[in-house]
N, C-alpha and C positions, 0 to 999 in steps of 0.2 A: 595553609592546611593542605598535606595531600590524601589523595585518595589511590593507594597501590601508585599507578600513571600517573594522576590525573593530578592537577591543579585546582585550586577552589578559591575565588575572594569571598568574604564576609563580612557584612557589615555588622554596625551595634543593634541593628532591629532585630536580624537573625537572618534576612536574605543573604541567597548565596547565589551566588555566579560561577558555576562552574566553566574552566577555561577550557579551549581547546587545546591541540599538540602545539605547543609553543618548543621551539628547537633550545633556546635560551635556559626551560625551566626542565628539561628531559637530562634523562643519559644520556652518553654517546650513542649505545648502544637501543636504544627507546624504537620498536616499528611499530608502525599503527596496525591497530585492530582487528581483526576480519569482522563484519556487520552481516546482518541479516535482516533486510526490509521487506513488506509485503503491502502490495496497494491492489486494493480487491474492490473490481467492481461489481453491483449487480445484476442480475437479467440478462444476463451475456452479451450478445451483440449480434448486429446485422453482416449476416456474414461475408455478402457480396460486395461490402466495402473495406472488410477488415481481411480477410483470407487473400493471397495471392492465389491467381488460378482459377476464382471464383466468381469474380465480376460478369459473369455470362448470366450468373443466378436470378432468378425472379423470386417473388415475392409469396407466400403462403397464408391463406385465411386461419387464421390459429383455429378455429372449428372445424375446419378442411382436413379430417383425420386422413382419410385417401388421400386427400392430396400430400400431407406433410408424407405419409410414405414413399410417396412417389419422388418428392423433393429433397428426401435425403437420397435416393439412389441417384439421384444425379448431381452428387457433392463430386467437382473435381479434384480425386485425390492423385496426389501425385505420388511416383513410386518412394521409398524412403531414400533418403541420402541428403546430402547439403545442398543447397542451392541459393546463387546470391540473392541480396536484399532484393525486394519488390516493394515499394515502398506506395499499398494501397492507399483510397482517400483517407481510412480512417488511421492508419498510421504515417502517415504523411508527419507528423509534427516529428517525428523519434527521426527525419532522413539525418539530420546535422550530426546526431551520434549514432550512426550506421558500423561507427568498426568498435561499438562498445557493446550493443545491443547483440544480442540471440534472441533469434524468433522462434521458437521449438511448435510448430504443429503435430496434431497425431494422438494427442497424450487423453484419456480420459476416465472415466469415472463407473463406477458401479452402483446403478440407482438401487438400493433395497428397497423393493415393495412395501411398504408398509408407512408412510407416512406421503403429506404432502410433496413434491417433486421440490417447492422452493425453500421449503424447511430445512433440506439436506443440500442446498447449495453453499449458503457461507459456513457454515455451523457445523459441515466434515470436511471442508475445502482440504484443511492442511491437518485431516485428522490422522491419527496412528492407529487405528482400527481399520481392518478391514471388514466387508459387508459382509453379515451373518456370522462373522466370527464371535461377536457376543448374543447369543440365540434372547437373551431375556431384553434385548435394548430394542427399540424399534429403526433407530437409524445406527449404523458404520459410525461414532461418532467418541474419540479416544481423546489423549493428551496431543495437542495439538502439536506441528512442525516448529513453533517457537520456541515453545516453555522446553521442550526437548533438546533444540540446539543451544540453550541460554544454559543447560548445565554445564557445556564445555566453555562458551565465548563469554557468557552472561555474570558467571563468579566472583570476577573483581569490579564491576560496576557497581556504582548507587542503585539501580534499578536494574532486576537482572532482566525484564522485559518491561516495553511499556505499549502501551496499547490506546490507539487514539480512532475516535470516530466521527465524521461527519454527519450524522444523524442529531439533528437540532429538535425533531419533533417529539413531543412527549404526549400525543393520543395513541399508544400503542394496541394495536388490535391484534397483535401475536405474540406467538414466544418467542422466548428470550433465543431458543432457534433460527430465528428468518435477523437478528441483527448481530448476533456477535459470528467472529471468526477467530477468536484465541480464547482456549478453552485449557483448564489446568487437568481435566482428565473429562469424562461423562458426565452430561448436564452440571458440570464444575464450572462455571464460567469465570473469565479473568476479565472483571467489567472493563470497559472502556472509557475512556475522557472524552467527554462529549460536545463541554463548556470549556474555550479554549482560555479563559481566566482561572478557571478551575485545573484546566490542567498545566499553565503558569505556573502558578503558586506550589502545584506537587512537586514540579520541578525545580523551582528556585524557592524551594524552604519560605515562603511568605503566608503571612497570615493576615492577608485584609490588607488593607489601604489600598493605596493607589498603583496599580502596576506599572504608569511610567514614572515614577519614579523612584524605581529599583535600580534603574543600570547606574542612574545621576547617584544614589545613598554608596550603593559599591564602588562607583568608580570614584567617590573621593575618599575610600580606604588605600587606594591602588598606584598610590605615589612612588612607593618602597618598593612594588613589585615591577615597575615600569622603569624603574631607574637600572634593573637585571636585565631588563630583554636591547638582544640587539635589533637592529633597524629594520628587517625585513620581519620578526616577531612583534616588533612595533606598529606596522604597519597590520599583518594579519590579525595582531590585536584589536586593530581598529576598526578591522572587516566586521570580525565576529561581532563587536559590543553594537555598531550600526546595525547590524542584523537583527542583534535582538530589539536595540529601539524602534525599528520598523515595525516587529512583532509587535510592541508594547502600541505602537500609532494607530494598527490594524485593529489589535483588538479593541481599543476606545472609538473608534470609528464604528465597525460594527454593534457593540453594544448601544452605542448611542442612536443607531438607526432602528436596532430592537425595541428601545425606550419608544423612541416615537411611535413605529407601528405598535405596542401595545396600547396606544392611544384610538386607535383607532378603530372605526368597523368597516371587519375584512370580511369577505367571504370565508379563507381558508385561516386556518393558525396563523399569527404574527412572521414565524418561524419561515412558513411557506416562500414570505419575501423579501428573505436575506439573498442576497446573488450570492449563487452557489459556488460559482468559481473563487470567490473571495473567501468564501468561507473554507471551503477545500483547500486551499492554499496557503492558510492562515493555518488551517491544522498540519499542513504538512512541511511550513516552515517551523514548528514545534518540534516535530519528528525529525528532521534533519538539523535543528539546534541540539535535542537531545544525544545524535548521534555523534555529530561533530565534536560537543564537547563530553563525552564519554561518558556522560549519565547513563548511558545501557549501549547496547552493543546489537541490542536487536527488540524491532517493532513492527506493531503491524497498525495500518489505514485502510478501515472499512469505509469506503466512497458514500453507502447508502445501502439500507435496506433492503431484506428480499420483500417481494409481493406488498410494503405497504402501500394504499392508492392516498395518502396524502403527497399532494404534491408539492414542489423545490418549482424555485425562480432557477432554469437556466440561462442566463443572462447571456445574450449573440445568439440564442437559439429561439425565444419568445421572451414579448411583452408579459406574460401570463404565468402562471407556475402552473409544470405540465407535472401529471403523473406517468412516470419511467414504467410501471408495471401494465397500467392502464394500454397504453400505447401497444405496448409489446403484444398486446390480444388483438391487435386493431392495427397489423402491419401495414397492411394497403392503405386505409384510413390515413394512416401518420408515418408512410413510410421517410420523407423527408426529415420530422422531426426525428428519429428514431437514430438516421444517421447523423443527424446534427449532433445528438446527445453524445452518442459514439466520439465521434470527435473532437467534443466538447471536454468528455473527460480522460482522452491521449491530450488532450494539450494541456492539464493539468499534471498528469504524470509525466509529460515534456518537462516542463516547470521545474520539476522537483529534480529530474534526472539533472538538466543542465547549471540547475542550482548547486547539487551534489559533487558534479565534474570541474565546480567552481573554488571550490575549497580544496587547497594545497593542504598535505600531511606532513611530518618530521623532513621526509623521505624523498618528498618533490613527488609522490604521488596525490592521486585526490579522494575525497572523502570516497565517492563512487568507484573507483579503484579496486578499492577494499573493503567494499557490499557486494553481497546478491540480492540485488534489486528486483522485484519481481512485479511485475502487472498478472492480474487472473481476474476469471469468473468461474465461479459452478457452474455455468450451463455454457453450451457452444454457439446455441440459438435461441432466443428469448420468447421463439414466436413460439417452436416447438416443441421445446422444455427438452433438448437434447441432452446428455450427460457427455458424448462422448465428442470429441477433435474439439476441445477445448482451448478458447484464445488463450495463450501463455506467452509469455514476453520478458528474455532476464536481462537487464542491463547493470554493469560492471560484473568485476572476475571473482572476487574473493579473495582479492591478495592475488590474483595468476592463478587462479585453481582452475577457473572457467573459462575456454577458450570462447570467444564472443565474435563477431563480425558477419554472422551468416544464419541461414533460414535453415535448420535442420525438418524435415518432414521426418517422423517416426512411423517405424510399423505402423498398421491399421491393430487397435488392441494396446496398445502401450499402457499400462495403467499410469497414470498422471504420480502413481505414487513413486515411481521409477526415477519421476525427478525432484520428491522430496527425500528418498536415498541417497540420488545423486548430490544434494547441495548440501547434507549431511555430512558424508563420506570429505566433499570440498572444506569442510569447515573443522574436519579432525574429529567427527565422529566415528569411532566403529559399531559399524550396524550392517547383519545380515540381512537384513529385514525391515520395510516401517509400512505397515497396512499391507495391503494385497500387494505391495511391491515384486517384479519378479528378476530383478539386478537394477543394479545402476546403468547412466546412460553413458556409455562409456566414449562415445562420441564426442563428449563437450567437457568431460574432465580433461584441465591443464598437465 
């Protein structure tokens, strides 16, 4: 069965396996995709480990309103222009892909008074509004940078976007504001897959049973279609389908560990002590299965919550399951865990980048190639609820749209919308405009 590009096995239950770019089952003429990824963390970060230039920083009582004043005026900014990698504690995992990677400093945000500060961190991240331009809404908060670029790249996929999330917990104490970040216009939300069985089966057409053995029911329809590929498609064949059986191991592991702790009496949710790097990585080899095999062209990965104080097992970071927001009020207190955490989740978006740079295309490029890959938070400091010089981070080009290898510092004022014009404009949109945008960055288009 094809789909436009794409390839599809299927079995007699009704699962489907969608293939990746196999050279064997294309045109001649077949070039992979342009992609658009987004992997968005919380509560920002510590910035004297993540900022080059900035390691001199000390640390701020989040009650210490005088002081946080005082401690942003002595942000070392540097003037704008390029300047090489620096490769701080907490980006230390991204050094191995230094000439894929753009670190764009500078860029930021426009807090509209009127609501909580963490409400309007994921939920207008990659909004198309700008602040006050809708006088009756109380946050900047539009159709988001996704669902916008998935009308040009998104049209001939199964899924013109898909949207996955590492939040396990279901005590929500908030709006639907502080956990989504893809949004199909104002308070329109485009839910998230949360349960990485659930979000399985959306993707490979199943309905119940047992999700390891989906790849074993398809791959003995796959006799006839393996006998078409030649030997290097054979082998990339064999990459993919492992792939997914690791997925399909992962997830019976974790839910079987869920099983247990529901057995149990915890202090916190069951949920709390899942190791989160397992879990975050299980979701984000989902998101990079989707991509590779051309179910959607563009997604996004929300890390975790704004402001909720249930807390996540960070496993290498604590015995315990810490709360990420909790801490963030309490920098001195926890300022080690806080940089742990930071690190914790670059070396998860490490993961996924070198996983992504793993996967060869038609073309003898790699899946990440031909993504803009992006790492973000709403906030720049978690301690002081900053909006603006927001950590931003793009790895691969878009096909060659995105020049990458180097640390761009932007004007002081840059709105951060500047560079969702810019990845627009990269991906064959035309657009004067998206939010307070005021041009593109014309620096880091190919």
């Amino acid at each position: 069965m094809m789909h436009t590009r794409r390839s599809f096995l299927r079995c007699a239950t009704g699962a489907t396996l969608a293939l990746p770019f196999l050279e064997s089952l294309q045109a001649a003429t077949a070039r992979p995709a342009q992609r658009l990824a987004v992997f968005y963390v919380p509560i920002g970060v510590v910035r004297r480990n993540f900022y080059p230039g900035e390691q001199a920083l000390g640390l701020v009582d989040f009650n210490d309103k005088e002081g946080q004043k005082k401690y942003r005026e002595k942000f070392a900014i540097r003037p704008p222009g390029f300047y090489p990698h620096t490769f701080t504690p907490t980006l230390q995992p991204l050094e191995k892909m230094a000439s894929k990677i753009s670190l764009i400093t500078g860029l930021g945000r426009v807090w509209q008074d009127s609501s909580d500060p963490h409400e309007q961190c994921g939920s207008c991240f990659l909004s198309s509004l700008a602040p006050n331009e809708d006088k009756t809404r109380k946050m900047p908060q539009g159709r988001s940078l996704d669902h916008v670029v998935a009308e040009k790249i998104g049209t001939e996929t199964p899924f013109r976007t898909l949207e996955f999330s590492c939040n396990t917990h279901h005590d929500n104490k908030e709006s639907i504001h502080f956990d989504n970040i893809s949004w199909y216009g104002p308070d329109y939300v485009a839910p998230s897959m949360r349960d990485p069985r659930l979000a399985y089966r959306r993707m490979f057409g199943t309905q119940g049973g047992d999700p390891r053995q989906i790849t074993d029911l398809v791959l003995a329809d796959a006799r006839d279609m393996k006998r078409r590929l030649g030997y290097s498609d054979q082998e990339k064949f064999g990459e993919y389908v492992e792939s997914i059986r690791t997925i399909e191991r992962q997830m019976d592991k974790l839910s079987s560990l869920k099983d247990e702790l529901d057995k149990m009496k915890l202090a916190e949710p069951s949920a709390a002590y899942i190791p989160r790097g397992e879990h975050i990585r299980l979701m984000g080899d989902l998101m990079v299965a989707a991509l590779q095999s051309g179910l959607t062209n563009v997604a996004t990965l929300m890390i975790g919550p704004e402001r909720w104080d249930t807390p996540y097992l960070f496993e290498e970071v604590s015995k315990d399951p810490l709360s990420h927001h909790k801490m963030s009020h309490n920098p001195i207190e926890y300022a080690r865990q806080l940089e742990q955490v930071d690190a914790f989740h670059m070396r998860q978006f490490a993961y996924l980048v070198e996983r992504m740079d793993s996967i060869r295309e038609v073309d003898g490029s790699t899946l990440l190639d031909n993504t803009l890959f992006t790492y973000g938070s709403g906030l720049g400091d978690g301690s002081t609820h900053q909006y603006d010089r927001l950590p931003i981070i793009i790895v691969g080009s878009g096909g060659g749209r995105i020049k990458t290898g180097r640390h761009l510092q932007c004007a002081e004022g840059t709105p951060l919308a500047n560079l969702w014009l810019t990845q627009a404009t990269a991906l064959g949109l035309s657009r004067d405009r998206f939010a307070d945008s005021t041009g593109v960055i014309p620096e880091i288009l190919g």
